[in-house]
C-alpha positions, 0 to 999 in steps of 0.5 A, a space after each residue: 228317428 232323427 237321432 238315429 239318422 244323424 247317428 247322434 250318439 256319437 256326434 253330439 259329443 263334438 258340438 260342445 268340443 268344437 264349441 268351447 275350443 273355438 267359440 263357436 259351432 253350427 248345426 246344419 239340418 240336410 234335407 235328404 229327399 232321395 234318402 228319405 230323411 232328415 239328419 243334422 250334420 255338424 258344420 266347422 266354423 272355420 268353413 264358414 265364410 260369411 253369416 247373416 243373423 236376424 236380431 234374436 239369432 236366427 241365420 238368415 244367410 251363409 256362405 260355406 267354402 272348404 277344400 274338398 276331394 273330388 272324384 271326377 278330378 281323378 287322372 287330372 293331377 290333383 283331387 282338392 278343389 274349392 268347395 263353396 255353397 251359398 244359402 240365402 232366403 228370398 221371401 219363404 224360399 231358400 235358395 241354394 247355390 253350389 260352386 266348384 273353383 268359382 264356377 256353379 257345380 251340380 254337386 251330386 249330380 241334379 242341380 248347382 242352383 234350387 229353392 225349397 219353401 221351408 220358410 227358415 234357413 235351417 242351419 243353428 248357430 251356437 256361441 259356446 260363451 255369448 258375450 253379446 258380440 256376433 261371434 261367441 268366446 272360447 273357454 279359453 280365450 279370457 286367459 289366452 296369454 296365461 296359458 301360453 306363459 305357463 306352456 312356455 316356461 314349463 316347455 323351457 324348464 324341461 329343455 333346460 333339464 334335458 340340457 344338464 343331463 346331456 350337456 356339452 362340456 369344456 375342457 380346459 387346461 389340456 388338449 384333445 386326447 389322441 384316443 379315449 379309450 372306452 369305459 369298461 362295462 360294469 360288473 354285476 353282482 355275481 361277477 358278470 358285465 351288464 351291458 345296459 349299464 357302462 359307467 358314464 364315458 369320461 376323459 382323463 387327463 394328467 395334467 393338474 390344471 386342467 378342468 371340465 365345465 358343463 356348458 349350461 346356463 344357471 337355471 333355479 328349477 325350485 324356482 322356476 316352478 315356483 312361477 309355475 305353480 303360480 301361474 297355474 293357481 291364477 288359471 284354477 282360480 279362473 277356471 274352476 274345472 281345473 280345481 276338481 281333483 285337486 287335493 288340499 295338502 295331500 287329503 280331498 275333503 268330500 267339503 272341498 270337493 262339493 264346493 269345487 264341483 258345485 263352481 265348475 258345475 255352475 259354470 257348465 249349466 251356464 254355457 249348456 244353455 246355449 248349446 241347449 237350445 240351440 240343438 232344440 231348435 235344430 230338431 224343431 228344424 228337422 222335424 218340421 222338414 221330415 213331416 212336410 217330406 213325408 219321410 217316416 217317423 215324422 208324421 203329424 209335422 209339417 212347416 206350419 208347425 214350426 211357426 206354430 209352435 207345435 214343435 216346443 219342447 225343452 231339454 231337462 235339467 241333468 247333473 253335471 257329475 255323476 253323484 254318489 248315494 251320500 251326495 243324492 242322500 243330503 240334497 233330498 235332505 236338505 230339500 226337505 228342510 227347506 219344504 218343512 221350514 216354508 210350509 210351516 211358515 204357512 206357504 202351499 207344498 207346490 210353491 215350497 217343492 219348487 224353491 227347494 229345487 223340484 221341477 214343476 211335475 215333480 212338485 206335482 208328484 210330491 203333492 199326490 203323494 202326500 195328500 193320498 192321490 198317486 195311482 
């Protein structure tokens, strides 16, 4: 229901897309009591204008403030006005706080000022890389400077190529021609003029000194993208999800490709954590406030449970990359290898399933199956 409401399907996809190119992203859960439900809504972290955290994370304050459009300025001239909002808690209570312009606004027409008794701000603060500072890291922040280096001389090595093409020329040796009479368009085979296709304009002259230079600086293109190619292989060596569909002289090696994928997918499992457990903890959010409303779908909850614990769940392991029937094939291999060498050793299947890379039901599953107790 949650998902439903919130129209997650889609959404979710810009959690980690703000989050990596900014370092940062919130997930704030709206209490929608004339609707009837709860839904969680993506908050830019620009709009964030002050934060408060305990000291494992949890938000404790903020203050949001963004340029909004507002009907009720209609036939005033303009429509943009300073939106802010304060959330604060003043024991269980948040306090809420809304202004327009400075000055306290009922935005929504109730009230500008109200507390509810959730007992927890309900807003998630997710650091796309947390480097153990209050804000979090962008993917590409480390390696900033590089990536503009190679933006910049690619940029200028195609500005200098479209300057060769075109360039301006001097002409020595002769002076401005009254008239330059036009080039005759050119002569297809069959005897007919392709207008599309006019021989390249041109001055003449008759006089055996003169000379025309292009007016273009000395650029080596082979080297320049040579520095190119060298800076690119410092980020992919950095970055190894830049390295996935690269091929080595011309031939992918399924090797090459699973060792360049199993990087990047290391990578990736280790930034999802956050964005895991910070979504875990916006549905333990929401779905606490849906039972204590009442709302539909969330009966059975309430804001005991969220300080109870009743709301623990986790999120599964999933594959980063879709795998093919060979890829899935060798892992059930090679775990069978590991679970035959451990358990021959004299170890117990469950604790050989697990170091092999099983979940603990599925260890569970594998011992029904072979001692004859799967129903």
């Amino acid at each position: 229901r949650l998902w439903r409401d919130s129209n997650w399907a889609t959404q979710r996809n810009i959690v980690p897309l703000w989050g990596s190119t900014m370092g940062d992203v919130f997930i704030n859960v709206v209490d929608d009591p004339r609707r009837g439900l709860a839904r969680l809504q993506i908050t830019h972290p620009a709009h964030i204008s002050h934060l408060a955290k305990d000291p494992v994370g949890n938000v404790k304050a903020y203050v949001i403030e963004y340029k909004r459009t507002d009907d009720a300025m209609k036939g005033k001239g303009f429509l943009e006005v300073d939106y802010r909002e304060e959330v604060s808690r003043d024991g269980d209570n948040v306090v809420y706080r809304l202004f327009k312009n400075g000055a306290p606004w009922a935005w929504g027409g109730e009230s500008a000022e109200w507390s509810v008794p959730y007992g927890f701000v309900p807003m998630v603060h997710i650091q796309h890389h947390d480097v153990g500072m209050f804000w979090g890291m962008s993917e590409a922040h480390p390696k900033l400077s590089l990536f503009r280096e190679v933006d910049d001389l690619a940029s200028k090595l195609d500005d200098q190529i479209r300057k060769t093409i075109d360039a301006v020329w001097l002409f020595t040796g002769m002076q401005k021609p009254t008239d330059n009479p036009a080039p005759a368009p050119a002569t297809t085979t069959n005897g007919g003029q392709d207008e599309g296709r006019d021989n390249v304009p041109a001055l003449y002259s008759t006089n055996a000194d003169s000379k025309a230079v292009p007016l273009v600086a000395s650029l080596q293109i082979a080297d320049s993208l040579a520095v190119i190619h060298s800076h690119m292989d410092k980020l992919e060596n950095e970055y190894p999800e830049l390295q996935i569909n690269k091929d080595s002289d011309g031939v992918r090696s399924g090797e090459a490709e699973n060792i360049r994928k199993e990087a990047a997918e290391n990578k990736s499992l280790m930034r999802r954590a956050n964005y895991d457990d910070g979504l875990v903890r916006a549905q333990q959010m929401a779905i606490a406030i849906g039972g204590w409303r009442g709302y539909d779908g969330y009966e059975g909850f309430g804001l005991d449970s969220y300080g109870r614990g009743d709301l623990d769940h986790s999120i599964a392991m999933r594959d980063v990359f879709t795998r093919s029937v060979d890829d899935s094939l060798n892992i059930v291999r090679k775990r069978a290898e590991v679970i035959k060498i451990l358990t021959d050793a004299g170890g117990n299947l469950a604790q050989a399933a697990q170091l092999a890379g099983y979940t603990e039901e599925e260890a569970m599953r594998l011992i029904q199956v072979e001692t004859g107790m799967e129903q």
